[in-house]
Steps between C-alpha positions, in 0.01 A plus 500: 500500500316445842188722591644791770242447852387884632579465888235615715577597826307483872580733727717303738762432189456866412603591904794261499607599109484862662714408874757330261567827266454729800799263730855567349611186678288310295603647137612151406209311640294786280679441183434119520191556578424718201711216338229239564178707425651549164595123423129426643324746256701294234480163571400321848703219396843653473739255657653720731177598693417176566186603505247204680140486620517555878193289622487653867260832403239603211440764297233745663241299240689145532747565199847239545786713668866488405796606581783599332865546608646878572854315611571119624725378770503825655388437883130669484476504155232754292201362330224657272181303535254562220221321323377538138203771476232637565557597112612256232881617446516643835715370841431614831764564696363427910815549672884565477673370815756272626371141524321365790 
């Protein structure tokens, strides 16, 4: 049995967690959202996220970014990007958005 991560959260994925609950267009976007976090705290390597360091930003203190997949072959399709930390057993999650 794998380790379980505790997800930390800044304040921008708080705000966009928050806009997707508070939108009742976006129920379904919500729910796979809430999907993801929970495969994340689980195991970053679950197949289905697809989850892949995203070498374009850093961490606020340098940590490796990655990204992991909300939905795929959807035009504009969600991300979470996260890194490992501060805290061993902890992920950050930076940002929930569609990718760039």
């Amino acid at each position: 049995m794998s380790a379980q991560f505790k997800l930390e959260f800044t304040d921008v994925a708080k705000e966009q967690i928050a806009a997707l609950r508070r939108d009742g267009h976006l129920e379904k976007k919500y729910k796979k959202v809430q999907r993801t976090l929970g495969r994340l705290q689980i195991n970053p390597a679950h197949p289905s996220l697809n989850s892949h360091k995203y070498d374009s930003i850093k961490g606020q203190n340098g940590e490796d970014v990655w990204d992991s997949y909300v939905e795929n072959n959807t035009p504009s399709a969600w991300r979470v990007f996260w890194h490992y930390g501060p805290a061993s057993g902890q992920i950050t999650i930076l940002i929930i958005t569609p990718h760039p």
